[in-house]
C-alpha positions in Angstrom: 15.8 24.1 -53.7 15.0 20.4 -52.5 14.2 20.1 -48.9 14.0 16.8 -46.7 16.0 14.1 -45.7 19.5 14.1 -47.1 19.4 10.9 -48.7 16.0 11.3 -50.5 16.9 15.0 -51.8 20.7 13.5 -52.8 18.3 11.0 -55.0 16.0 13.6 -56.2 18.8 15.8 -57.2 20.2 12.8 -59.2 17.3 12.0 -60.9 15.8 16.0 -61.7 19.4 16.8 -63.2 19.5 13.3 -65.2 16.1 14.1 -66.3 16.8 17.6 -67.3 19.8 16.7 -69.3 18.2 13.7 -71.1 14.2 14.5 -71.9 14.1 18.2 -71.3 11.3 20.2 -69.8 8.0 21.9 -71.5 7.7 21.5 -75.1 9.7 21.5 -77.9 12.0 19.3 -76.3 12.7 17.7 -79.7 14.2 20.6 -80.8 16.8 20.7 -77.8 14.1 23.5 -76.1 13.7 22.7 -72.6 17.2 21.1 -72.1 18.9 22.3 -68.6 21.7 20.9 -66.6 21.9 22.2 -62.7 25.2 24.0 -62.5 24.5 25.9 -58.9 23.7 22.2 -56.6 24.7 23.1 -53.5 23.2 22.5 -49.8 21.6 25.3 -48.4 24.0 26.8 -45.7 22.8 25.4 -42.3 20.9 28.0 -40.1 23.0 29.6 -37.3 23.7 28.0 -33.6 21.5 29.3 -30.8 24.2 31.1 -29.7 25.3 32.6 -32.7 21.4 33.7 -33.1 21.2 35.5 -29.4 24.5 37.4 -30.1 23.3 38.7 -33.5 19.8 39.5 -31.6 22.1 40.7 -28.8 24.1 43.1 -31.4 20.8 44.3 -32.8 19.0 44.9 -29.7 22.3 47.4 -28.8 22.5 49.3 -32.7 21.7 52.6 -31.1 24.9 52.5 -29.0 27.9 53.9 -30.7 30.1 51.2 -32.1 32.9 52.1 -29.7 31.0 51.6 -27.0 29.3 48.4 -28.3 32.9 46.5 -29.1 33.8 47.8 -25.6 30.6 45.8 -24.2 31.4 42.6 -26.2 35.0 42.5 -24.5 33.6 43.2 -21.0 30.8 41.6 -21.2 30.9 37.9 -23.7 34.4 37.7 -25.0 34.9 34.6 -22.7 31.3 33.0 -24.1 32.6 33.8 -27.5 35.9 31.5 -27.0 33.8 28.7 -25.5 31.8 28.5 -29.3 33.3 25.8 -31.5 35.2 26.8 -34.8 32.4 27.6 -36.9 30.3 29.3 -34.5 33.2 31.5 -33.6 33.8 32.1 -37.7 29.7 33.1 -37.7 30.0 35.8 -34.6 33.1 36.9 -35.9 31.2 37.9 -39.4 28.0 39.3 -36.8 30.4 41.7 -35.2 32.2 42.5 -38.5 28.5 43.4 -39.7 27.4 45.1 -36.7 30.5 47.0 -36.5 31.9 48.1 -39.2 33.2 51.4 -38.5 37.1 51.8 -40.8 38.3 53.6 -37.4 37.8 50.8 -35.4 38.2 48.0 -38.1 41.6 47.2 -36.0 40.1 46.7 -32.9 37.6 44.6 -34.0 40.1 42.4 -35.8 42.1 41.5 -33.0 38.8 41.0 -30.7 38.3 38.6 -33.7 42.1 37.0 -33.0 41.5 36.8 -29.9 39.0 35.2 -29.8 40.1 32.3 -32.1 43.5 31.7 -30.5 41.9 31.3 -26.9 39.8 28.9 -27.7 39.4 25.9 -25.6 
C-alpha cells in the first residue's frame, strides 16, 4: 500500500506498475521471472467520521444489552443525531447498527430505523 500525499503516491503508483511491467523484479527477469502488473490499485477506504467512531464505540460499550433493547435506545436516544450525519456517514452507522444488531427477528426493525433515518435527512 503507498501512503502520503495523493499526488506523490498517484506518481509512485505510475511509476512501480510501469516498472513492474517493463524490467521486472528479483532475478531472472530475462526470462519473464519477476514480471508483475498491479491488478488490485485502489485507495485505501478513508477512516470513519468522529461520529461514526463514537456510535460504533457507543454500540460496543452497550453489547451486553439485549438487541431489542439496544435498537430501542438508538431510537430514543440518537435517531435525530443520526439524521443530522451527511450521506456517507449515515451509510457507515447504518452498516454499525446492521453489525451490532443483527438479530433475523428484528432484522425488520432495524431496516426501517435504517429508512428512516435516510429519508429525514436534512
Amino acid at each position: 500500500m503507498l501512503e502520503g500525499p495523493p499526488d506523490w503516491t498517484a506518481l509512485a503508483g505510475q511509476l512501480l506498475r510501469e516498472s513492474l511491467a517493463h524490467r521486472g523484479i528479483g532475478g531472472k527477469t530475462t526470462s519473464a521471472y519477476g514480471r508483475a502488473t498491479l491488478t488490485d490499485a485502489r485507495a485505501p477506504a478513508p477512516p470513519p467520521s468522529a461520529a461514526v467512531a463514537e456510535l460504533s464505540a457507543w454500540l460496543e460499550a452497550h453489547k451486553a444489552i439485549a438487541q431489542r433493547e439496544r435498537l430501542a435506545l438508538i431510537r430514543d436516544e440518537r435517531l435525530e443525531r443520526l439524521r443530522a450525519l451527511s450521506d456517507g456517514d449515515r451509510a457507515a452507522a447504518a452498516a454499525a447498527i446492521r453489525r451490532a444488531i443483527n438479530s433475523p427477528r428484528l432484522k425488520e426493525q432495524v431496516d426501517a430505523l435504517c429508512a428512516e433515518m435516510r429519508s429525514s435527512a436534512p
